[in-house]
C-alpha positions as CSV (number, residue, x, y, z in Angstrom):
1,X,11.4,-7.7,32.5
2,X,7.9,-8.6,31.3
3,X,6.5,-9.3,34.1
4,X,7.6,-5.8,35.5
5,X,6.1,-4.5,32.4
6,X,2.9,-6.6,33.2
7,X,2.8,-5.5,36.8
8,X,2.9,-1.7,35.5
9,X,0.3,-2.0,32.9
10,X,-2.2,-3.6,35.1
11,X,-1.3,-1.1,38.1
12,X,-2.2,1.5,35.6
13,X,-5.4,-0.6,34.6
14,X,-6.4,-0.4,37.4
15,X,-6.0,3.4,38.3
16,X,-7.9,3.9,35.0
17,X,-11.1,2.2,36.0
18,X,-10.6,4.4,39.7
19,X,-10.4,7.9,37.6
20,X,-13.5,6.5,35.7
21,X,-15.5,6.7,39.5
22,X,-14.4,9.1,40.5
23,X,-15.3,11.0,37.7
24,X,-19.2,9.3,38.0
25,X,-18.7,10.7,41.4
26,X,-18.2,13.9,40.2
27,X,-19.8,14.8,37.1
28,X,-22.8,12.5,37.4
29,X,-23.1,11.8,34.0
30,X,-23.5,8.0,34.0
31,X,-25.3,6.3,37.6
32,X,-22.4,4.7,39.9
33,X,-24.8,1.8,40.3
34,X,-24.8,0.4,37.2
35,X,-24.4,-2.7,34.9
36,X,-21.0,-1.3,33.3
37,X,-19.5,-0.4,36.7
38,X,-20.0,-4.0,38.1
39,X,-18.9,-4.9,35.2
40,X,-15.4,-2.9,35.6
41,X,-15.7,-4.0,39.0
42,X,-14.8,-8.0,38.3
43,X,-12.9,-7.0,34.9
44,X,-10.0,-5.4,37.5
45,X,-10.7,-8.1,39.7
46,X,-10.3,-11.1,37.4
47,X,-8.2,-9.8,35.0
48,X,-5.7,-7.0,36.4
49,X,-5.7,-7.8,40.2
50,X,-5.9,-11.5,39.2
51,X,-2.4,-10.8,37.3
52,X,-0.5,-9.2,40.1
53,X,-1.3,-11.7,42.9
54,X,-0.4,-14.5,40.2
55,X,3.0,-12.7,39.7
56,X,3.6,-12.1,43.3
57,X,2.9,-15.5,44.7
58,X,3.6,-17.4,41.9
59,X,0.3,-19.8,42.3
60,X,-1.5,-20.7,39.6
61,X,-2.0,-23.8,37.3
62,X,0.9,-26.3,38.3
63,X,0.6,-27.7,34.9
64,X,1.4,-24.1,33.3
65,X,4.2,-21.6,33.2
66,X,3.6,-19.2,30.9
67,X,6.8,-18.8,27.8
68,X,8.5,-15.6,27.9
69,X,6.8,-12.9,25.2
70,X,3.0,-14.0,26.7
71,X,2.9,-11.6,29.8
72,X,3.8,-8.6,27.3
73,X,0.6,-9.7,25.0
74,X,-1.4,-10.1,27.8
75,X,-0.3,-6.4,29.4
76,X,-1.0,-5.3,25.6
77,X,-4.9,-6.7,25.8
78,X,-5.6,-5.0,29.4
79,X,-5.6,-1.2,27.9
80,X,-7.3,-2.5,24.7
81,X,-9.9,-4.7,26.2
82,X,-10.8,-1.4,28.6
83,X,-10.1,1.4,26.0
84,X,-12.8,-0.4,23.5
85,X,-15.5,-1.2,26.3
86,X,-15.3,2.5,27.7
87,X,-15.8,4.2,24.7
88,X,-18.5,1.3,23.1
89,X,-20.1,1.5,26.6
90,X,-20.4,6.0,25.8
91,X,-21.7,4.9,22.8
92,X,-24.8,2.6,23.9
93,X,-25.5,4.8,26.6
94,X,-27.2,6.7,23.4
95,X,-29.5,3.9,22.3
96,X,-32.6,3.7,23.2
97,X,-33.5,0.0,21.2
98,X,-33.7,-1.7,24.6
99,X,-36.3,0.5,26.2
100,X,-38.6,-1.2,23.5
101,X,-37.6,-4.5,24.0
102,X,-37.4,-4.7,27.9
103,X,-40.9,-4.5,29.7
104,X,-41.2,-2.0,31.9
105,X,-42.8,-3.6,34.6
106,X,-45.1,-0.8,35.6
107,X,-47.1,-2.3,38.7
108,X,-48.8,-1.0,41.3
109,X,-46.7,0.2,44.1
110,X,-48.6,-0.8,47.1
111,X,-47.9,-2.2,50.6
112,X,-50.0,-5.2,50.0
113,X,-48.7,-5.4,46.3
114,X,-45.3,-5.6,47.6
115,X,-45.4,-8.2,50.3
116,X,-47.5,-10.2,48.0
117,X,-44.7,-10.7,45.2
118,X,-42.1,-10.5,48.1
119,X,-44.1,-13.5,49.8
120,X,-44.1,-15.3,46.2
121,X,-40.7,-15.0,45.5
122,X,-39.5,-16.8,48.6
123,X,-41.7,-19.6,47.9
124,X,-40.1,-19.6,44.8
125,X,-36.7,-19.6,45.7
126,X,-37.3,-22.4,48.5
127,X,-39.1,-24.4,46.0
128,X,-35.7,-24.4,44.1
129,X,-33.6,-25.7,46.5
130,X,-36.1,-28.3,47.4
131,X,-36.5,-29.3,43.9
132,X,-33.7,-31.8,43.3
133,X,-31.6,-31.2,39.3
134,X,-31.9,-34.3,38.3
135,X,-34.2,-33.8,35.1
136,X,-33.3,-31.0,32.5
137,X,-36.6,-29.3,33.7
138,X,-36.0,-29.3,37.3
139,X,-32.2,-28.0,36.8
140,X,-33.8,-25.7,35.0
141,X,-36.1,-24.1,37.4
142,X,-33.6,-24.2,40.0
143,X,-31.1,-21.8,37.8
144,X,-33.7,-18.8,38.9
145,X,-33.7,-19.7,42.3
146,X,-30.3,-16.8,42.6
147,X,-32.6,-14.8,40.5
148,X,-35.7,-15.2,42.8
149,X,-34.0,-14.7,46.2
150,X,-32.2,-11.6,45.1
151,X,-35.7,-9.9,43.8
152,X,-37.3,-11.0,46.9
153,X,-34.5,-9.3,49.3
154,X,-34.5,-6.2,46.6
155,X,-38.3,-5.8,46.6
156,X,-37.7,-6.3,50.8
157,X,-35.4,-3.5,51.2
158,X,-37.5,-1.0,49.0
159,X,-40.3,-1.7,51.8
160,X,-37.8,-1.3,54.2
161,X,-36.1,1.6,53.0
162,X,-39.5,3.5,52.6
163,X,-40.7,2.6,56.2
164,X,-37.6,2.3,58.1
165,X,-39.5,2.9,62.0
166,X,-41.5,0.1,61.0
167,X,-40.4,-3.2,62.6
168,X,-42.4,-5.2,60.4
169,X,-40.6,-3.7,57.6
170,X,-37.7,-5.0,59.5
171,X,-38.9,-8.4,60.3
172,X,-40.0,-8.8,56.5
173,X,-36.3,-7.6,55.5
174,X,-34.6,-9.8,57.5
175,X,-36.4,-13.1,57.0
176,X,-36.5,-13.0,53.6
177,X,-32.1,-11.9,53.0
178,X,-31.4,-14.9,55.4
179,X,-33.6,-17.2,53.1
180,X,-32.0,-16.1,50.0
181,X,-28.7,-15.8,50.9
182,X,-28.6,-19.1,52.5
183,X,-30.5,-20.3,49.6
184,X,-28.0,-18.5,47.3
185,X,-25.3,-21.1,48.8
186,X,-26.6,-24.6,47.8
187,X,-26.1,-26.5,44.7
188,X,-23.2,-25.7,44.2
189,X,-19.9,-23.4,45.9
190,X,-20.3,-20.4,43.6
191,X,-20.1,-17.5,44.9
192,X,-22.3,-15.5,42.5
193,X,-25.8,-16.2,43.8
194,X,-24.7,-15.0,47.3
195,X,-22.9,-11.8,45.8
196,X,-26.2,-10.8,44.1
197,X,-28.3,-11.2,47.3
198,X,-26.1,-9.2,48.8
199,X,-25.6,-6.5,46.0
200,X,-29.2,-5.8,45.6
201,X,-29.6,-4.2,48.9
202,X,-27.2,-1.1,48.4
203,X,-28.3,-1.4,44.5
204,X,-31.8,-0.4,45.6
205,X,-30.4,1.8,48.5
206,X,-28.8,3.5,45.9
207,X,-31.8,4.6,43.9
208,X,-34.1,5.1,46.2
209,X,-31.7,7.5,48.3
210,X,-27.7,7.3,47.6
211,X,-28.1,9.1,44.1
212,X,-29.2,12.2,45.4
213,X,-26.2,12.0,47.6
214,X,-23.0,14.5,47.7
215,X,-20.2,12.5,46.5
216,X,-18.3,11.9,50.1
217,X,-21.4,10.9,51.4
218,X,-22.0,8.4,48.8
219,X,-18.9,7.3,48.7
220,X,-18.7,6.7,52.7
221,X,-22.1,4.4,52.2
222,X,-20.7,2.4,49.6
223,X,-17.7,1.7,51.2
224,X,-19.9,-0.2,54.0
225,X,-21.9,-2.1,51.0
226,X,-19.0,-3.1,49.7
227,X,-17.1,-4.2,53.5
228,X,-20.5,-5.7,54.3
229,X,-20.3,-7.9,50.8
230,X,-16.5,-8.9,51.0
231,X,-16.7,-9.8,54.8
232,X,-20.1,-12.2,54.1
233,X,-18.5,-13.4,50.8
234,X,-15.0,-14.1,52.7
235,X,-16.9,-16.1,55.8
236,X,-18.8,-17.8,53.5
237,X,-15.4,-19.3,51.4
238,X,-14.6,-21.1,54.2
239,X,-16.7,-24.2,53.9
240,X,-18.1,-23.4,50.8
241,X,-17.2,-26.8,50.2
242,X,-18.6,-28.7,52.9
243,X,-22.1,-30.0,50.6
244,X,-24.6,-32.0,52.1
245,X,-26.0,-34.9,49.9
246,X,-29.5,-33.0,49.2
247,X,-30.0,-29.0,48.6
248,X,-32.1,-29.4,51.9
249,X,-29.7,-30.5,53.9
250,X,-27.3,-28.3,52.8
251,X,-29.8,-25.3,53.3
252,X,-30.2,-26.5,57.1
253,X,-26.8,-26.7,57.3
254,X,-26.1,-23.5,56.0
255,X,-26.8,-21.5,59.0
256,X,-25.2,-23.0,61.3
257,X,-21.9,-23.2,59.3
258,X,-22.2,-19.2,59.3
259,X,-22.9,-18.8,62.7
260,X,-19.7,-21.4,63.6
261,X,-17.8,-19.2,61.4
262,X,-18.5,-16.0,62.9
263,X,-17.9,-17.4,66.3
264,X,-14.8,-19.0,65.3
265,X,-13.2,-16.1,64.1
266,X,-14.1,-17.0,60.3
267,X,-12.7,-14.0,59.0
268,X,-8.9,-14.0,58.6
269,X,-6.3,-12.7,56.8
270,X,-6.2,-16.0,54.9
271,X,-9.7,-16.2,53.9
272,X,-9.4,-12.1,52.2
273,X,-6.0,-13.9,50.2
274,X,-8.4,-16.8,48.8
275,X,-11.0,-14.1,48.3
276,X,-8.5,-11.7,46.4
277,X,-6.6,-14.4,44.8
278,X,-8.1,-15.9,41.1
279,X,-6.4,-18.2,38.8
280,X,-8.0,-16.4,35.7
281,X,-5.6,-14.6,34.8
282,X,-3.2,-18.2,34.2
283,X,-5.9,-19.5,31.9
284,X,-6.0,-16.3,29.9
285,X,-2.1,-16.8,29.8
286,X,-2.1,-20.6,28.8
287,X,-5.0,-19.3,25.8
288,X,-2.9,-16.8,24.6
289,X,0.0,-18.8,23.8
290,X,-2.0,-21.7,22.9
291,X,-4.3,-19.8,20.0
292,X,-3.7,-20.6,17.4
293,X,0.0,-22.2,17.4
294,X,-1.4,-25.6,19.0
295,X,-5.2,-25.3,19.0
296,X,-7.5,-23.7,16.5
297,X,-9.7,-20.6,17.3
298,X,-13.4,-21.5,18.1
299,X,-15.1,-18.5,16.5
300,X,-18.9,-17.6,17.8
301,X,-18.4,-20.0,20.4
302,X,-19.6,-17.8,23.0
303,X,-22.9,-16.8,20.8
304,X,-23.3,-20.7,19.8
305,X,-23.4,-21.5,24.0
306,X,-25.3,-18.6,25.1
307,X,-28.6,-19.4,22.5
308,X,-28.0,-23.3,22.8
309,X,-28.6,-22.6,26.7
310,X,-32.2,-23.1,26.8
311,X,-32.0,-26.4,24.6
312,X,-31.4,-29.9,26.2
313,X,-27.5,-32.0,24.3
314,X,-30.0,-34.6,23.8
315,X,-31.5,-32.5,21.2
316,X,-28.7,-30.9,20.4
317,X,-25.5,-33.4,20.1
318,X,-23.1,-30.6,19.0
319,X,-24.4,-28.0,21.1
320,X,-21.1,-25.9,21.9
321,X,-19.0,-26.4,25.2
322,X,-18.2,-23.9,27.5
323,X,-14.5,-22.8,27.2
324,X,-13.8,-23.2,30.6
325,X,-14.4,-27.2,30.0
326,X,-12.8,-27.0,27.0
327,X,-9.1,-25.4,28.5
328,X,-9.9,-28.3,31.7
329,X,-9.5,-31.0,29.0
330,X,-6.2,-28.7,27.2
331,X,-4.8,-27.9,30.6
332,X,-5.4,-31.6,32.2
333,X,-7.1,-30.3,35.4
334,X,-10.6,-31.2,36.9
335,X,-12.1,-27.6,37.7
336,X,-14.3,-26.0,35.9
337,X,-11.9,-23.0,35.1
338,X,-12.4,-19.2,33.9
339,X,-10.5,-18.0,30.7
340,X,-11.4,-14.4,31.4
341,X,-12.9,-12.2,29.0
342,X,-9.9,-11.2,27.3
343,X,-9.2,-15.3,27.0
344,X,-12.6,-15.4,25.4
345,X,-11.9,-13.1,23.0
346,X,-8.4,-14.3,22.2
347,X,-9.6,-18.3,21.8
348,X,-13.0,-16.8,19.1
349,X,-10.7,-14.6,17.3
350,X,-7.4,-13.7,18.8
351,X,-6.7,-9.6,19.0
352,X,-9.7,-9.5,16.5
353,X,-12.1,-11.5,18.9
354,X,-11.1,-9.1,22.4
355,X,-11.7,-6.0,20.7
356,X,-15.3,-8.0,19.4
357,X,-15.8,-8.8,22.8
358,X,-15.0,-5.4,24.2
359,X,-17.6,-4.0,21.8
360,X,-20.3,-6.1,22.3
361,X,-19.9,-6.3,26.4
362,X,-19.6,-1.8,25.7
363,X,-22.5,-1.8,24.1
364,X,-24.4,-4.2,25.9
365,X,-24.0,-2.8,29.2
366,X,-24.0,1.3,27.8
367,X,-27.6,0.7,26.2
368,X,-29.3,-1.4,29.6
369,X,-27.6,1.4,31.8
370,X,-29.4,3.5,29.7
371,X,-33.2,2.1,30.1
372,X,-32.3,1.8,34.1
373,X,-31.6,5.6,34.6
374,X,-34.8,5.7,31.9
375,X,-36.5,4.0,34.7
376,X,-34.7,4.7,37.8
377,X,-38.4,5.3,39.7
378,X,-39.7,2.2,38.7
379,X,-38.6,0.5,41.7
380,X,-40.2,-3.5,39.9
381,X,-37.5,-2.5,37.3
382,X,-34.8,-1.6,39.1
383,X,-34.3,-4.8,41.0
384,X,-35.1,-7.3,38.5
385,X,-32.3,-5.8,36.4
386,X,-30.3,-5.7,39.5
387,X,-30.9,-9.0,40.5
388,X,-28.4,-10.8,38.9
389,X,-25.5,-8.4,40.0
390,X,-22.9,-11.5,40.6
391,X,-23.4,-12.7,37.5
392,X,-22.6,-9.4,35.8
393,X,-19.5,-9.1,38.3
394,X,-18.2,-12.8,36.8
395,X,-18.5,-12.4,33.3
396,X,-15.3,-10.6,33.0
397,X,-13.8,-14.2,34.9
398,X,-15.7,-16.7,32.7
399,X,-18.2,-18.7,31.6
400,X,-19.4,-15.5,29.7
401,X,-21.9,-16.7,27.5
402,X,-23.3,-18.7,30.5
403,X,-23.6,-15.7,33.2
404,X,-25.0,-13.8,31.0
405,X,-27.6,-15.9,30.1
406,X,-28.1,-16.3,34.0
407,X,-28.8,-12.4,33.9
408,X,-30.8,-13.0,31.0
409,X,-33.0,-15.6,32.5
410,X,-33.1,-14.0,36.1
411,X,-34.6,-10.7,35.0
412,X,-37.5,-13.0,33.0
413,X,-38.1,-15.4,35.7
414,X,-38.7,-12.2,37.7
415,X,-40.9,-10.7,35.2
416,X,-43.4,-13.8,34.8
417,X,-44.1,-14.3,37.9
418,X,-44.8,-10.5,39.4
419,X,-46.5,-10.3,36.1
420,X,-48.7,-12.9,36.7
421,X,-49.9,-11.6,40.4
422,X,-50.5,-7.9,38.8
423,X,-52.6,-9.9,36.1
424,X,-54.4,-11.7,38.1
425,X,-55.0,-9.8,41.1
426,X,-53.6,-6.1,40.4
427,X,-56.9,-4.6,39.9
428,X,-57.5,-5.8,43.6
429,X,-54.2,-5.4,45.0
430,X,-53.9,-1.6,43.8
431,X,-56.7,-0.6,46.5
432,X,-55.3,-2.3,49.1
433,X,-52.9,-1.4,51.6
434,X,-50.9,1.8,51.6
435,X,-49.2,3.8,48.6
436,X,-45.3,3.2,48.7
437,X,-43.4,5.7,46.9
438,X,-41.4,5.6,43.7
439,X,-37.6,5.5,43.8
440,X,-36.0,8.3,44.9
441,X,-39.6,10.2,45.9
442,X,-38.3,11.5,49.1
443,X,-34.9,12.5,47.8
444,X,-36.3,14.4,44.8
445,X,-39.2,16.4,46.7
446,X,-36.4,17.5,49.8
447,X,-33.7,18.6,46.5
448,X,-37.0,20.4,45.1
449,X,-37.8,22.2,48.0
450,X,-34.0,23.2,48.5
451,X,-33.8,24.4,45.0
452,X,-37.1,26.7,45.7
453,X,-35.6,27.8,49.0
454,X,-32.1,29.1,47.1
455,X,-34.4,30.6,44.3
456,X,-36.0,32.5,46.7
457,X,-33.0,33.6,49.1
458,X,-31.1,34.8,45.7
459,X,-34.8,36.5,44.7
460,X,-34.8,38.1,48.4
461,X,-31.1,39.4,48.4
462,X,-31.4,40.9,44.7
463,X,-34.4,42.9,46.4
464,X,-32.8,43.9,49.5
465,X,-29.8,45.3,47.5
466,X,-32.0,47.3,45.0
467,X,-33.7,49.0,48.1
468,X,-30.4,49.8,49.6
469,X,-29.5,51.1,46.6
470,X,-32.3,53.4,46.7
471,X,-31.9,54.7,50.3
472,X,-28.0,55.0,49.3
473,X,-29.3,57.3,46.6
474,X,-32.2,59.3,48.6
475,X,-29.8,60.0,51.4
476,X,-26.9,61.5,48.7
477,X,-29.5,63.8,47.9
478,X,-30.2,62.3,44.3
479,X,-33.1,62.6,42.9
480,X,-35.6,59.4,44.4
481,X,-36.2,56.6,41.4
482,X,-39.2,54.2,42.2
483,X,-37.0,51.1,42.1
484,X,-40.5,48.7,42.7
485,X,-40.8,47.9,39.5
486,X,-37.4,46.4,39.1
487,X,-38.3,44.0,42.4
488,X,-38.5,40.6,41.2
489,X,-41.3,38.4,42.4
């Protein structure tokens, strides 16, 4: 019976988040592209869809099977978790703290401008995967590479998008998403990185042209981001295992393990089951019945891992563990596993901790959303918020403290080095090349123009009546008015 009650609660958890877009769609009051939609995005993913494939196929942690009263606690958390964040997330869309403490990245917007910091970006992000993790340093550096490649392909598509009979524009686009999305795939078999270079595109499609969009025909162009990004993402978890010994050799390998793929049919029904299925929702099970009968509740955990990020264990012995490695130890297996958000919140602090975490995430993502419809033009702005995408899409799954970090660190690592070519050579690079247009130029000067055009028609038929009006009355016989003065202009 629990599970039935389970099943139903995250059915209806996950109709919630749909009447939340559709009501975006309709009213327009918060941007569909945004940090707290992504963010609902791999909260239904991870934690409600992740719930009913675990109930239907019964896979999950072998080691695990959840006692009877923890599926009712968890369907309890799913509407509490989501109630708190929607209404925190209202709330933070009011602040305005974090337009002060983000730069705003105001650089010149010029052809050459543009392909320079596109041009540096890829160097960047190849330099990462040549750069072998074996110093604290190095693995340092090569955390931005995800960060780097998704800018570069972002900052690529705006040049695109505002030239798009140009096929250098397409050339420029092209070269640089296959090096960062293959570069998005060594290192490691996340998935993240490569969901980021991917998401970036229709983010900045979006704001330079979706917004302005009547909702079926924005919803009809998302729908091929989104077919586009789980078809890539699905190909890709195929042999997202198969690692070469070096990043290089991976990256070399990469291509031709997509191309095999492709040609091999790599798309199946089995490979969108792995891509739907996620254990998460076990591990939030096994932490909710866990916390605090047989282990004790880590409180600030999360905040303790996040700000200990930067700073080497060997300076910092008791620097705290990620929970996932923590519930590998508890749980005897060898991944690296996700506790979910709501398991995050339950191992801090149990009911007390999710709605913390709720709050905080609400917030969070309510008062960035806020500085990028602030700054929707800025088109340096837009994608190095938006350029960490799959990070903000797994925080709901877990590590939390570490992904966002990730988005932390991929929107500074953009920031320093764009900042440094407009510091150095900006004066120079403004007077070269063409003028590319903020976000959304186009859009905004056609709905303009549209707006003037149905100003003037209803200006035109209110004159057109009041002369008909007239003749109506001269040909009754009435005595003539001069109706010109009440002719609007």
């Amino acid at each position: 019976m629990e599970q039935e009650i389970c099943i139903f609660v995250a059915v209806s958890t996950i109709i919630w988040v749909g009447v939340v877009f559709f009501r975006n769609l309709i009213v327009r009051n918060y941007e569909i592209a945004s940090w707290r939609n992504v963010f609902l995005a791999g909260f239904v993913h991870f934690q409600a869809v992740s719930v009913l494939m675990e109930i239907a196929t019964g896979a999950g942690a072998s080691s695990y099977v959840a006692q009877p009263g923890t599926y009712v606690v968890y369907a309890a958390m799913l509407p509490l978790f989501l109630g708190v964040f929607l209404l925190s997330s209202s709330v933070g869309h009011r602040f305005t703290f974090a337009q002060r403490l983000l730069p705003k990245m105001e650089y010149p917007r010029t052809t050459i401008m543009v392909l320079t910091c596109i041009a540096a970006l890829t160097v960047l992000t190849l330099g990462a995967v040549v750069l072998r993790a074996e110093t604290f340093a190095a693995g340092f550096f090569t955390v931005f590479r995800y960060g780097f490649g998704a800018c570069a392909v972002g900052l690529a598509a705006y040049y695109l998008l505002s030239r798009t009979r140009d096929p250098v524009a397409w050339v420029v686009f092209v070269a640089t998403f296959v090096i960062a999305a293959l570069a998005s795939t060594v290192g490691g078999i996340g998935r993240r990185g490569l969901i980021s270079v991917l998401l970036v595109g229709g983010w900045i499609w979006y704001y330079h042209f979706l917004r302005f969009k009547k909702p079926s025909g924005l919803v009809s162009r998302l729908l091929v981001v989104g077919a586009v990004v789980v078809v890539v993402v699905a190909t890709y978890g195929t042999f997202r295992g198969k690692q070469e010994q070096s990043t290089l050799d991976t990256f070399k390998s990469r291509a031709s393990q997509f191309a095999g793929a492709l040609r091999g049919g790599g798309l199946s029904q089995n490979s969108l089951l792995q891509l739907a299925y996620t254990d998460t929702s076990i591990r939030t099970l096994f932490i909710i019945e866990n916390y605090p009968d047989r282990y004790e509740h880590i409180p600030g955990n999360g905040a303790g891992l996040f700000f200990g990020m930067p700073i080497p264990r060997s300076i910092w012995p008791d620097k705290p563990e990620g929970l996932g490695l923590i519930l590998r130890t508890q749980m005897d297996e060898l991944a690296n596993l996700g506790p979910g958000i709501i398991g995050h919140g339950w191992a801090e602090g149990g009911l007390i901790g999710v709605v913390g975490y709720a709050l905080f995430f609400g917030l969070l993502t309510g008062a960035i959303d806020r500085v990028i419809r602030e700054r929707a033009w800025n088109p340096y702005f837009v994608i190095a918020i938006g350029a960490a995408l799959g990070d903000v899409f797994g925080i709901p799954r877990g590590e939390a403290s570490i992904f966002l970090a990730l988005c932390v660190a991929a929107f500074f690592a953009i920031w320093v080095p764009i900042g440094l070519i407009n510091l150095v050579g900006g004066s120079i690079l403004r007077t070269l090349g063409s003028p590319m247009p903020f976000l959304g130029e186009k859009q905004m000067v056609a709905q303009l123009e549209r707006e003037e055009a149905e100003r003037e028609a209803e200006v035109w038929a209110d004159n057109e009546a009041l002369a008909r009006d007239a003749e109506a009355r001269a040909a009754a016989g009435e005595e003539y008015a001069d109706v010109s003065t009440s002719y609007k202009y």
